[in-house]
ROLO-584334 format. One record per residue: residue number from 1; residue in one letter; chain; x, y, z of N, C-alpha, C, CB in turn. Coordinates in steps of 0.2 Angstrom, whole numbers. Each point is the difference from the previous one (the first is absolute). Glycine has a CB too. Example, Ala and Ser with C-alpha at 12.3 -4.5 7.8 and 13.67 -1.06 7.14 Angstrom:
2
rec k=1 | r=A | c=A | n_east=66 | n_north=-28 | n_up=39 | ca_east=-4 | ca_north=6 | ca_up=0 | c_east=4 | c_north=6 | c_up=0 | cb_east=-9 | cb_north=-6 | cb_up=6
rec k=2 | r=S | c=A | n_east=7 | n_north=11 | n_up=-10 | ca_east=4 | ca_north=6 | ca_up=1 | c_east=-4 | c_north=5 | c_up=3 | cb_east=6 | cb_north=-3 | cb_up=-10
This chain:
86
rec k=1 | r=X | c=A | n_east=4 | n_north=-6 | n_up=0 | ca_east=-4 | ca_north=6 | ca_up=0 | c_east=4 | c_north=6 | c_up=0 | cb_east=-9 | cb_north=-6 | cb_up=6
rec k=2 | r=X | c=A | n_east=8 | n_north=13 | n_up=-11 | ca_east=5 | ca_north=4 | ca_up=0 | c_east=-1 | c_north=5 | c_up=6 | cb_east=3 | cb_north=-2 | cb_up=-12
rec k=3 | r=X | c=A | n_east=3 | n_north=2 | n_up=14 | ca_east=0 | ca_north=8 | ca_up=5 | c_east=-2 | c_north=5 | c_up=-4 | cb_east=8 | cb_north=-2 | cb_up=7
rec k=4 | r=X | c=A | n_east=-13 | n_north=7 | n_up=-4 | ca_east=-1 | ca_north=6 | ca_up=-4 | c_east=4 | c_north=5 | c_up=4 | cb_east=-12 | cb_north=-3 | cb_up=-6
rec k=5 | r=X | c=A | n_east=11 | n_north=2 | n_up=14 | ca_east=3 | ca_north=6 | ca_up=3 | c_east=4 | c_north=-1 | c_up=6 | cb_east=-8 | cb_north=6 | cb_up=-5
rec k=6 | r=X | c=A | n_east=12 | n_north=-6 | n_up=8 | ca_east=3 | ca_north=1 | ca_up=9 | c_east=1 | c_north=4 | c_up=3 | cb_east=4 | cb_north=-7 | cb_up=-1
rec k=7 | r=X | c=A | n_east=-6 | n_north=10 | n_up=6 | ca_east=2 | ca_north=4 | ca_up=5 | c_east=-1 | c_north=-3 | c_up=8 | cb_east=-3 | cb_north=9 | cb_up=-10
rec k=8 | r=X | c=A | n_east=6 | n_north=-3 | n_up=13 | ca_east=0 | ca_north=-4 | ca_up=9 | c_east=0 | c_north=-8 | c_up=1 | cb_east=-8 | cb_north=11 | cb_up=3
rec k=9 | r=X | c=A | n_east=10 | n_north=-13 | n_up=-8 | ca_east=0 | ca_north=-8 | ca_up=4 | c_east=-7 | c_north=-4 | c_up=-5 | cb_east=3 | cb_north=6 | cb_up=16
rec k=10 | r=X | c=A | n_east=-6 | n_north=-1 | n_up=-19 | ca_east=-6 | ca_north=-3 | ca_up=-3 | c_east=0 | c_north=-2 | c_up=-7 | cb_east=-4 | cb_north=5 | cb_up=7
rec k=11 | r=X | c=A | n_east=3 | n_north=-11 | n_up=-11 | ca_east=0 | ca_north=-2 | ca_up=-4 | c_east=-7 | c_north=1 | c_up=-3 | cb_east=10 | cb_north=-7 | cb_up=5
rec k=12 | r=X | c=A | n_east=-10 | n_north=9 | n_up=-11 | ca_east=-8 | ca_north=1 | ca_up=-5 | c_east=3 | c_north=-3 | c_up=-7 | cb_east=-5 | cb_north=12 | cb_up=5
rec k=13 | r=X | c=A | n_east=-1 | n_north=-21 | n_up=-6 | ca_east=0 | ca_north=0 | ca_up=-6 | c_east=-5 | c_north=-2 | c_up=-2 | cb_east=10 | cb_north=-2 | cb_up=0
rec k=14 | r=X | c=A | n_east=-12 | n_north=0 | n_up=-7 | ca_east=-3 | ca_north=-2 | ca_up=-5 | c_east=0 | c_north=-5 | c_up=-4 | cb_east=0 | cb_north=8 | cb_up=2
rec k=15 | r=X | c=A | n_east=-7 | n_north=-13 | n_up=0 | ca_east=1 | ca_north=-5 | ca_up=-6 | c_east=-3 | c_north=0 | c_up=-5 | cb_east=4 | cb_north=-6 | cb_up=5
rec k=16 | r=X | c=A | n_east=0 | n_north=3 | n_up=-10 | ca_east=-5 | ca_north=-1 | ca_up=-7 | c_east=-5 | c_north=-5 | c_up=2 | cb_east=10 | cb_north=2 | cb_up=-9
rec k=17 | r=X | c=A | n_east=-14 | n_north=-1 | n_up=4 | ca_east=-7 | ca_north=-5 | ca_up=-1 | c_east=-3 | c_north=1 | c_up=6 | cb_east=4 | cb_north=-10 | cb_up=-6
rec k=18 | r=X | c=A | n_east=-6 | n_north=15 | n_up=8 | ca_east=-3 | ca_north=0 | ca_up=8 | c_east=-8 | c_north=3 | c_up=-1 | cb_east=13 | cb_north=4 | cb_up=6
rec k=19 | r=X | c=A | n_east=-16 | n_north=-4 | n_up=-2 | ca_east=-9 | ca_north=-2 | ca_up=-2 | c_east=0 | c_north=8 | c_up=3 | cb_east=-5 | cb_north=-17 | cb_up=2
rec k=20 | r=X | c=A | n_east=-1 | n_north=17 | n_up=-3 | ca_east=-3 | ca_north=9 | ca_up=2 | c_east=-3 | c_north=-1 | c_up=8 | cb_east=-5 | cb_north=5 | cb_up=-14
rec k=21 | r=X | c=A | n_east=7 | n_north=1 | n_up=18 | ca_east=-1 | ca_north=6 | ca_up=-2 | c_east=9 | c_north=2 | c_up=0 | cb_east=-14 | cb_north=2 | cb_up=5
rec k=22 | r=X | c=A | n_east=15 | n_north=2 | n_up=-11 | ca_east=5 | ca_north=2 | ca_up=2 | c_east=4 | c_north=0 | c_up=7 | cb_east=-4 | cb_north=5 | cb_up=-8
rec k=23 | r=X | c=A | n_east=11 | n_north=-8 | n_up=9 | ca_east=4 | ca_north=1 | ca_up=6 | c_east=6 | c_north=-1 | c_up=0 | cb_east=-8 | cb_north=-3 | cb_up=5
rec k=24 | r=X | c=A | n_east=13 | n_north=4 | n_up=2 | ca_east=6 | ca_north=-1 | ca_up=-1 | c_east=0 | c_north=-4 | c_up=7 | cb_east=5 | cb_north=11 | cb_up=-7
rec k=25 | r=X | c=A | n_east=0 | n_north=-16 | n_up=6 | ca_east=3 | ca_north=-3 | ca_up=6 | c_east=8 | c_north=5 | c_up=4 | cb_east=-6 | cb_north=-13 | cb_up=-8
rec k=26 | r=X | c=A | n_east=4 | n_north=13 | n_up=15 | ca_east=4 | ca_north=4 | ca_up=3 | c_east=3 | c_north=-5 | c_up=6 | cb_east=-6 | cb_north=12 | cb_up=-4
rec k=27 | r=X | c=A | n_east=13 | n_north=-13 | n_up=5 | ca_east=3 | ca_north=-3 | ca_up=5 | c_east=3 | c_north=3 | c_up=5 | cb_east=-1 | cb_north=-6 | cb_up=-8
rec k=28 | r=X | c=A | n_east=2 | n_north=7 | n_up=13 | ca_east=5 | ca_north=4 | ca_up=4 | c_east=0 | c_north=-8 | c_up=9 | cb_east=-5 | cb_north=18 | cb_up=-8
rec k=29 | r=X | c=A | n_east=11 | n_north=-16 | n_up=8 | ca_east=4 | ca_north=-6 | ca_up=5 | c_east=-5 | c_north=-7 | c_up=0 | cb_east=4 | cb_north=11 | cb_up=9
rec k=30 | r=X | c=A | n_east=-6 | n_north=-13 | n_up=-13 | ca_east=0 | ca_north=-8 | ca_up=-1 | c_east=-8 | c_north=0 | c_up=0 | cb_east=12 | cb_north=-6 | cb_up=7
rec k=31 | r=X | c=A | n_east=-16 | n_north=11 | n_up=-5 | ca_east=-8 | ca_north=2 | ca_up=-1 | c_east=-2 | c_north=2 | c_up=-7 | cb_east=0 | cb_north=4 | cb_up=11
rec k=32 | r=X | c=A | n_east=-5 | n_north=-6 | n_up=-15 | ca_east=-3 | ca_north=-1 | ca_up=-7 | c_east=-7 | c_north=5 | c_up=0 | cb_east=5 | cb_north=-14 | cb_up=-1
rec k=33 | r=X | c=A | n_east=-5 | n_north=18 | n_up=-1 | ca_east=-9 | ca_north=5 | ca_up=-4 | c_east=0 | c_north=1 | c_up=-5 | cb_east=-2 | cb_north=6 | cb_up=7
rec k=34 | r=X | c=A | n_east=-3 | n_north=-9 | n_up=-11 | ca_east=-3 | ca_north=3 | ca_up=-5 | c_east=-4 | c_north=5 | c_up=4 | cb_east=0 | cb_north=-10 | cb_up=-8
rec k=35 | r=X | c=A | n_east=0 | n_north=18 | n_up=1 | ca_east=-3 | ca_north=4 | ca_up=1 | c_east=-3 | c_north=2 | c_up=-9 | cb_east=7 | cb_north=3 | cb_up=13
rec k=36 | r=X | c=A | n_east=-14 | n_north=0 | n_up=-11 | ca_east=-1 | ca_north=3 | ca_up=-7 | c_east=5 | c_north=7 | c_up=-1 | cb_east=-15 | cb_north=-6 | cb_up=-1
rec k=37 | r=X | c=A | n_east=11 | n_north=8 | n_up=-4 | ca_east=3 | ca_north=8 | ca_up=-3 | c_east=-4 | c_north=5 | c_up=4 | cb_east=3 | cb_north=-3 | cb_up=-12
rec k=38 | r=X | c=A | n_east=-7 | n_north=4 | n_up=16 | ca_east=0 | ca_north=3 | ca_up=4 | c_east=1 | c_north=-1 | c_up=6 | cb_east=-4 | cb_north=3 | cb_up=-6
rec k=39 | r=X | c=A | n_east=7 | n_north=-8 | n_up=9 | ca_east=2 | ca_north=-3 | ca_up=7 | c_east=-3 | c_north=-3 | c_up=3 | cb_east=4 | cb_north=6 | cb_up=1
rec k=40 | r=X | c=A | n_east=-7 | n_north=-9 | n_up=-4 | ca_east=-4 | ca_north=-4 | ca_up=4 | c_east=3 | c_north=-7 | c_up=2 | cb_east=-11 | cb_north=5 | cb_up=-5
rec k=41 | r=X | c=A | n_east=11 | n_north=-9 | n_up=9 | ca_east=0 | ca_north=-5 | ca_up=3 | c_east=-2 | c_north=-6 | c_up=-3 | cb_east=0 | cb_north=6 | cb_up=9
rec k=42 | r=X | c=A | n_east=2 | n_north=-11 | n_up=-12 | ca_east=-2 | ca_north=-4 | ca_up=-5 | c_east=2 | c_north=-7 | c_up=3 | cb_east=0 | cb_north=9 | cb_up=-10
rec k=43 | r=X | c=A | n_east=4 | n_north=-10 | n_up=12 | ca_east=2 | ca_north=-4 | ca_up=5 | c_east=5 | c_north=-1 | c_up=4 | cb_east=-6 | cb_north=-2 | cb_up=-6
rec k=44 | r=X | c=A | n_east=7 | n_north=-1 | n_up=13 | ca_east=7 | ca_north=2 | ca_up=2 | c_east=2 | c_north=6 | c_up=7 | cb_east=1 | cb_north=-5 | cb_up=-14
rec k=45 | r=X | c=A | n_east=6 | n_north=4 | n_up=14 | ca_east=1 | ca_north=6 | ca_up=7 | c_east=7 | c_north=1 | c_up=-2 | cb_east=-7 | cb_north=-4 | cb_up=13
rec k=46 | r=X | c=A | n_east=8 | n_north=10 | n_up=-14 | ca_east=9 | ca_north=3 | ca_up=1 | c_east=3 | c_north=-1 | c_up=7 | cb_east=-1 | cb_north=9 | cb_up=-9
rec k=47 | r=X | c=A | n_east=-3 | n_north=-10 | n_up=14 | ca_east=4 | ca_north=0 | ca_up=6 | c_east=2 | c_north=6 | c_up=3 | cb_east=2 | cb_north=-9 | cb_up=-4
rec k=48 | r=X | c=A | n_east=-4 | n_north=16 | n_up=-1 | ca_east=1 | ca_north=5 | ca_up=5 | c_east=-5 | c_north=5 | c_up=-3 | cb_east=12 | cb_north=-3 | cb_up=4
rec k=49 | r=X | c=A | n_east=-12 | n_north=7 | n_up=-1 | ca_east=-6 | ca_north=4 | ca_up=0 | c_east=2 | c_north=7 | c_up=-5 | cb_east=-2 | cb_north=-4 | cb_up=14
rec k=50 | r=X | c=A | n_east=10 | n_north=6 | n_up=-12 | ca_east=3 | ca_north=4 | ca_up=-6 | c_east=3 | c_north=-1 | c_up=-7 | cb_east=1 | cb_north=5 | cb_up=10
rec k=51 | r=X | c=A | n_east=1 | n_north=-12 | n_up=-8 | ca_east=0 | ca_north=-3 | ca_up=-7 | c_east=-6 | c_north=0 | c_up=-3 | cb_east=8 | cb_north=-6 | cb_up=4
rec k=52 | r=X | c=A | n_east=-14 | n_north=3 | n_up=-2 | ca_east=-6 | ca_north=4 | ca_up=-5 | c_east=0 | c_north=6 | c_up=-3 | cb_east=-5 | cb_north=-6 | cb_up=5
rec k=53 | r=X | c=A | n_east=5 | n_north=9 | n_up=1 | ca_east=-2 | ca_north=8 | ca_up=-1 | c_east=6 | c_north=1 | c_up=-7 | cb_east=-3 | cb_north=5 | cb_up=16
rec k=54 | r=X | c=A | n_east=11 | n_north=-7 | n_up=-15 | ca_east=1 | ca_north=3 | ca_up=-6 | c_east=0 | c_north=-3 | c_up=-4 | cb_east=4 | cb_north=5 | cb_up=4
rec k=55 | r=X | c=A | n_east=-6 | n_north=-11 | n_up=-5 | ca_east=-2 | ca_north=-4 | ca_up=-7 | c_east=-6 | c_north=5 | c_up=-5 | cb_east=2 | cb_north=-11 | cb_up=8
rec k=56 | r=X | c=A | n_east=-8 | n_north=10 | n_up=-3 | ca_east=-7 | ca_north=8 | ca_up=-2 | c_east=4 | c_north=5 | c_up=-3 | cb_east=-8 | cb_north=0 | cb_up=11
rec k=57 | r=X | c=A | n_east=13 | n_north=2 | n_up=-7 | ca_east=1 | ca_north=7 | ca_up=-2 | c_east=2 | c_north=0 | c_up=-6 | cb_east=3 | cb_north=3 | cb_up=11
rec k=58 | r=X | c=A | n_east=3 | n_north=-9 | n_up=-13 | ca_east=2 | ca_north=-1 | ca_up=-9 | c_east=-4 | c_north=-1 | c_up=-2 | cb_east=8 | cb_north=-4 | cb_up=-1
rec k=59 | r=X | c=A | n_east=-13 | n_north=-1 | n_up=3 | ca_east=-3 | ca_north=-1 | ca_up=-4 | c_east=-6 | c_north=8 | c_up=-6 | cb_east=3 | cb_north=-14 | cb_up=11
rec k=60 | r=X | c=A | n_east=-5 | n_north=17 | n_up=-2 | ca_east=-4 | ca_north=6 | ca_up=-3 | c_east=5 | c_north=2 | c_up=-4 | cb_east=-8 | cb_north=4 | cb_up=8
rec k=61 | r=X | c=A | n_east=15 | n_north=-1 | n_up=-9 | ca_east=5 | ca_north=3 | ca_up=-5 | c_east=-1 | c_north=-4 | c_up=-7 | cb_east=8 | cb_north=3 | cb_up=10
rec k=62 | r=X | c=A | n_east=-9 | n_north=-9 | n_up=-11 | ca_east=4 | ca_north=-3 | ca_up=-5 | c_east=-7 | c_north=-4 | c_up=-3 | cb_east=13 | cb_north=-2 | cb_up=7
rec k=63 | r=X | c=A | n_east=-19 | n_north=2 | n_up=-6 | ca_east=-6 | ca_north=-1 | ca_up=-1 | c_east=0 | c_north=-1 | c_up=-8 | cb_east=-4 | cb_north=6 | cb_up=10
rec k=64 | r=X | c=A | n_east=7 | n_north=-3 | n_up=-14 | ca_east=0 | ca_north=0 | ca_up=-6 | c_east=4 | c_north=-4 | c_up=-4 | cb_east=-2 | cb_north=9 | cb_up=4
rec k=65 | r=X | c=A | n_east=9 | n_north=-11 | n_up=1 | ca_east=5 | ca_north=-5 | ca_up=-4 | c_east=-3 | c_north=-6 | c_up=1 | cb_east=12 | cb_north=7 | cb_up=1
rec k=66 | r=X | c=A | n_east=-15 | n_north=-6 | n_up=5 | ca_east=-3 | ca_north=-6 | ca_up=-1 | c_east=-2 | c_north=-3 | c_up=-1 | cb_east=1 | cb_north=2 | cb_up=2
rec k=67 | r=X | c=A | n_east=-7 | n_north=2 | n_up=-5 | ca_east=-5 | ca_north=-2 | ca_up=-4 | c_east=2 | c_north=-4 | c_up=-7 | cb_east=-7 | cb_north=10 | cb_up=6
rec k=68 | r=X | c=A | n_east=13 | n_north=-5 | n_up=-8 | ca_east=2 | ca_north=0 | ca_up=-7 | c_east=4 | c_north=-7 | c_up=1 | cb_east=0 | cb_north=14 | cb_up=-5
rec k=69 | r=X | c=A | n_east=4 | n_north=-17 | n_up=12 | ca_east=4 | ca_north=-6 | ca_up=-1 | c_east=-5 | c_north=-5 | c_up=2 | cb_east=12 | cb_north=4 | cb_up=2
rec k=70 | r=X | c=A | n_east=-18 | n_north=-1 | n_up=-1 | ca_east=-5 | ca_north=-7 | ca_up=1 | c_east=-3 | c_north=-2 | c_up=-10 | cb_east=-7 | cb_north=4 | cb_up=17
rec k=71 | r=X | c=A | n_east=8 | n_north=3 | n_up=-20 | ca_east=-5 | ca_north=-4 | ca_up=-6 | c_east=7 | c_north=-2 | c_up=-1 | cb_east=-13 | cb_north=6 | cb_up=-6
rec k=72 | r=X | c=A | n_east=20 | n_north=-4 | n_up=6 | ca_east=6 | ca_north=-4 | ca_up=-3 | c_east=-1 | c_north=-6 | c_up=1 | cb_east=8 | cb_north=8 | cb_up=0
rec k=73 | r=X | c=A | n_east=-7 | n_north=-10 | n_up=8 | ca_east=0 | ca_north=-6 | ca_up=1 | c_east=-5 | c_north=-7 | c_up=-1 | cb_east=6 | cb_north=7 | cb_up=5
rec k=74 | r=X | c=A | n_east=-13 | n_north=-5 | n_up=-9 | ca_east=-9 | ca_north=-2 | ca_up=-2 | c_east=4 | c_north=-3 | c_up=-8 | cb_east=-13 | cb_north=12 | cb_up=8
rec k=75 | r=X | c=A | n_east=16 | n_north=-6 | n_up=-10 | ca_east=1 | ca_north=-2 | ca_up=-6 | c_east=9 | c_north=-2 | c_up=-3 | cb_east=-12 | cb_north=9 | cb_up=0
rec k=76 | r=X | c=A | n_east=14 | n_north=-12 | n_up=6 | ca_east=7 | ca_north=-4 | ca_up=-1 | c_east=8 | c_north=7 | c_up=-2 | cb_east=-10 | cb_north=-14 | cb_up=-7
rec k=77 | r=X | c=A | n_east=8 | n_north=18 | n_up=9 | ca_east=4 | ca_north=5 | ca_up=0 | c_east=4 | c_north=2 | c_up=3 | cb_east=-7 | cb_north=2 | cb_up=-4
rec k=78 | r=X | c=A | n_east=11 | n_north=1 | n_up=5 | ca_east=6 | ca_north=3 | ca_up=5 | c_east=-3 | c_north=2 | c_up=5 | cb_east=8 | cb_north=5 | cb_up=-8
rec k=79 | r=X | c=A | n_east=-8 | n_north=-5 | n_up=14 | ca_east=0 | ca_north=3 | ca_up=5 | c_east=4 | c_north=5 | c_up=4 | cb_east=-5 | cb_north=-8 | cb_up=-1
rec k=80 | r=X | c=A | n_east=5 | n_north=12 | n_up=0 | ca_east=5 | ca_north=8 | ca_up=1 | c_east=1 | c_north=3 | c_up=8 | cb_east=-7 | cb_north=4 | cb_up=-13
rec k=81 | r=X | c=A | n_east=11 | n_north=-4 | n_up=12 | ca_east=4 | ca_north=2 | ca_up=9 | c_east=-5 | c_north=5 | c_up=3 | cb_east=15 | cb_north=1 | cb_up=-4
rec k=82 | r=X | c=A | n_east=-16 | n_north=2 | n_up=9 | ca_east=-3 | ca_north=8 | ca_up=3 | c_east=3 | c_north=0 | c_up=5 | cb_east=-11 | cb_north=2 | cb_up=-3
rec k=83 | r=X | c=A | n_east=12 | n_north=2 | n_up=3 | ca_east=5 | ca_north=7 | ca_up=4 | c_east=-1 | c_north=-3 | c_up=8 | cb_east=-3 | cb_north=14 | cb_up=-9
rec k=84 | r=X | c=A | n_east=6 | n_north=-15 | n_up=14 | ca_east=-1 | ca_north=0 | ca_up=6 | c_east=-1 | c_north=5 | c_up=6 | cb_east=5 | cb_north=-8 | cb_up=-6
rec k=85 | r=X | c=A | n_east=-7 | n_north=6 | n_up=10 | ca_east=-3 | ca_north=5 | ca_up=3 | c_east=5 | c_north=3 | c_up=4 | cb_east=-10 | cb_north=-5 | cb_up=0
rec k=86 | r=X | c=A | n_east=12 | n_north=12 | n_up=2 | ca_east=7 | ca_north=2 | ca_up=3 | c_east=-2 | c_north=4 | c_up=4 | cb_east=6 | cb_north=-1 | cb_up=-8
């Protein structure tokens, strides 16, 4: 599955063939979430409270790339880096 982004310890990726609703997988210290593109909770716990929070927070920033590396990745396409959170 490709990494799309890391920051603070947190890992964000994406896989191909993946069923709707749009999402990303996010990992941080050995804890697993799926979250949609607006933040929701899809399934899973990061194990911390501000690790979410700055998950949300990219995620509100980046809303866009990610949309566009979810149709990339629906349709067998590159999945493009985004900027990490700083």
């Amino acid at each position: 599955m490709p990494i799309v982004s890391m920051f603070f310890g947190i890992i964000i990726r994406m896989y191909y063939d993946e069923h709707n609703p749009p999402h990303l997988h996010a990992e941080y210290q050995g804890h697993k979430i799926v979250l949609d593109f607006r933040g929701n909770i899809l399934k899973g716990d990061l194990g911390s409270k501000t690790a979410l929070r700055l998950v949300r927070e990219w995620i509100d920033l980046h809303e866009i790339e990610l949309s566009h590396n979810w149709e990339s990745a629906r349709s067998g396409q590159t999945i493009m880096p985004i900027e990490p959170l700083m």
